[in-house]
N, C-alpha and C positions, 0 to 999 in steps of 0.2 A: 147935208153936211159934206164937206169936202177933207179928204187928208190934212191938209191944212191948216186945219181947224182944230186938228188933235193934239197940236204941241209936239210933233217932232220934231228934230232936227233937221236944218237945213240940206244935209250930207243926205240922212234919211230920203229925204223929201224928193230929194233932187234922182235917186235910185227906183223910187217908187215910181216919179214921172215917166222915167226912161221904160216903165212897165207897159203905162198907158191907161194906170190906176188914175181916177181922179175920184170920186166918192168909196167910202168905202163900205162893204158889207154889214149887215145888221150885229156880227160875232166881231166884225174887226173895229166898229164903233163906239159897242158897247164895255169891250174887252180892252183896248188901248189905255185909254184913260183909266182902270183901274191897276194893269198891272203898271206904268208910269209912275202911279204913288205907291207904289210895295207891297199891295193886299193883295195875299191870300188869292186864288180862283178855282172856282170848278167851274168851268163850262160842260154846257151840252151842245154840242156842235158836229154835226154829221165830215166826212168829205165830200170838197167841196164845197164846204161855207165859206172861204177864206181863213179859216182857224188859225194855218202856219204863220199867217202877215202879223195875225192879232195877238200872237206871242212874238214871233221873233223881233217886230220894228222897235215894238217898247223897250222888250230886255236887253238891244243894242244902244237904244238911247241911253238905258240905266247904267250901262257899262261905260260909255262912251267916253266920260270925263278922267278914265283909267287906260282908255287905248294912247297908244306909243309906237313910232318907228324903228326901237329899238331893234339891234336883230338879238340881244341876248334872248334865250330861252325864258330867263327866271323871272324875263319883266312880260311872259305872255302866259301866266299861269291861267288853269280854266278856272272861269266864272260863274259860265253858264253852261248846263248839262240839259243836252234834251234827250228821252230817251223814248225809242220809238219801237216798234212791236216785229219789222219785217225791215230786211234789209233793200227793200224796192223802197218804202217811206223814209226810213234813214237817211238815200240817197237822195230823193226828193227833198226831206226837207233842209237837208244840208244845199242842197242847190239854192233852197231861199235865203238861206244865211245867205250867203256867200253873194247872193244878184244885188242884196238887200243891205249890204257892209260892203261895198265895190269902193266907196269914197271916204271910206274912214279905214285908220290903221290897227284893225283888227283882225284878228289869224282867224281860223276854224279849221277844224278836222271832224271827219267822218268813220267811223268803228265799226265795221259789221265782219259775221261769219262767213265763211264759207270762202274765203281767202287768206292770205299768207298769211300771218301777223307782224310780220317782221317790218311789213314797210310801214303799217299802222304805228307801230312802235316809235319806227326810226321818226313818223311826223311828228309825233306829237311829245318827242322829246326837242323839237324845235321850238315849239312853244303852240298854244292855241287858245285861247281864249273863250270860244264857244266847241264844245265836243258834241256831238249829234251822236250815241251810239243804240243797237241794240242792247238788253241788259245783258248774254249771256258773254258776247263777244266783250263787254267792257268787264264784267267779271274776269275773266280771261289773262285781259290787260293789268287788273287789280292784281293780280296774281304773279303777274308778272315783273311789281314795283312800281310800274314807268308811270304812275299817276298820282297827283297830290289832290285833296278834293280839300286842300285846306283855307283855300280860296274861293271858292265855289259858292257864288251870292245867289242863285237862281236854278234850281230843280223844275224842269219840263217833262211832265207824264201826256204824251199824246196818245190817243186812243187806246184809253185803258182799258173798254169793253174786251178790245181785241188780245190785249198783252194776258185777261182774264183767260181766253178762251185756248191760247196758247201755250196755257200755262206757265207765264213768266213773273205771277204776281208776289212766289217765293223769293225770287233772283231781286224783286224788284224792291222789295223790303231789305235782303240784304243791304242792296246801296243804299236805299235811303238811311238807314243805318253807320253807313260810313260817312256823312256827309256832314256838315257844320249842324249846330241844330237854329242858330240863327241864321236865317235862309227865307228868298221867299221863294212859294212854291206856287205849280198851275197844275189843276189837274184837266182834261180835256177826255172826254165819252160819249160814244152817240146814246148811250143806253146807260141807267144805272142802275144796276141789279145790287142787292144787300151788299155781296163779298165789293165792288166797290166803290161804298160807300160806307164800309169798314176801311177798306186803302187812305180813301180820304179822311176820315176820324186820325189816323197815322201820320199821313203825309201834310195834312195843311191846315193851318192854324188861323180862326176865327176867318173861315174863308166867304167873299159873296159869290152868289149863284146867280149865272148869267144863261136861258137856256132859248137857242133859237130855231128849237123844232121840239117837239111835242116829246114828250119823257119817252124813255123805252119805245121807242119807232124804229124804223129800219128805212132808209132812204126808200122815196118814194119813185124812187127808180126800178127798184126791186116789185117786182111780178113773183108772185106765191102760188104753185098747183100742189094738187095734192094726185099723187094715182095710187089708190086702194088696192093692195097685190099684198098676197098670201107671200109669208117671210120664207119659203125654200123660193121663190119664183125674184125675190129683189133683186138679185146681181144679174140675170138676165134680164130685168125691165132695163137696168143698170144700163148694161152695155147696148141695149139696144137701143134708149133714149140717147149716150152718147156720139153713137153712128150714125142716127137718125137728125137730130139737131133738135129735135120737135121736142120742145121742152112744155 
């Protein structure tokens, strides 16, 4: 199968090219084509499967027929929410929006902590159409008024494992909470442990399951030792294992 082949948009298509994409990934082939007609997803999909491509190209096609050169604000309300676990992923996958909508006239902004807020504010009272944020820094924002979620056609949860492990899966009920409840939703997990696959029971509605690595795994990248050491002696195996390199 080629990109091509999946029914995007020409504008799409043409940004994809410029990547040096031409077939696509087992999670971006299988995944495209469903979110396109509006269903519901969980995926199980590690980093590095191409996950980002296999939500973002679709949810820009679905919006597509709403994008506008206006420069008012009120005609670039968000549509699309993807919320991500760390603000390194945030940035990343807002870089995909944005390589991936280069030829269509669609805004995006990106929301993370651990910087000003004020300039986050000032964007995306310009308008934006796709928001990429962490959940605490958009809480934040919520807080702060400068958001309407009453436009908002499409909820992205990427790597929920992590957002679990994090502890963001309180914040992240909150939003979904303030969101339309007609919406469609994706959820994305390398792993799915009970709490979420309760999140999902919440978040998304008669969803299909699409999974392209083995349930609860941990990338096969990852090497696992174990070194057996008496718990007063752990933080010097600790430090010594960190100086030493020799994992």
């Amino acid at each position: 199968m080629h990109f091509d082949e999946l029914g995007l948009a020409p504008e799409l298509l043409r940004a994809v090219t410029e990547q040096g994409y031409t077939e696509p990934t087992p999670i971006q082939a299988q995944a495209i084509p469903i979110v396109l007609s509006g269903r519901d997803l969980m995926g199980g999909a590690q980093t590095g499967t191409g996950k980002t491509a296999a939500f973002t190209l679709p949810l820009l096609q679905r919006i597509l027929p709403l994008a506008n050169a206006s420069p008012s604000p009120a005609r670039h309300p968000v549509r699309v929410l993807m919320l991500a676990p760390t603000r390194e992923l945030a940035i990343q996958v807002h870089e995909s929006v944005r390589t991936y909508s280069k030829y269509v006239p669609l805004k995006s902004c990106c929301a993370y902590g651990g910087v000003d807020i004020k300039a986050q504010i000032a964007e995306l009272r310009c308008g934006a159409e796709v928001l990429v944020a962490t959940p605490g820094r958009l809480l934040d924002l919520v807080e702060q008024k400068c958001l309407n979620f009453s436009s908002v056609q499409a909820l992205v949860l990427d790597e929920a494992d992590r957002m679990l492990d994090m502890g963001f899966i309180p914040d992240v009920t909150r939003i979904i909470n303030l969101l339309p409840k007609q919406r469609q939703s994706l959820l994305f997990s390398a792993t799915f442990s009970e709490e979420i696959k309760k999140l999902a029971d919440r978040m998304l509605a008669s969803p299909l399951l699409i999974e392209v690595a083995r349930r609860n795994t941990v990338s096969e990248t990852i090497t696992h030792l174990v070194h057996p050491v008496a718990v007063s002696a752990k933080r010097a195996l600790l430090v010594k294992l960190l100086k030493s390199n020799d994992f």
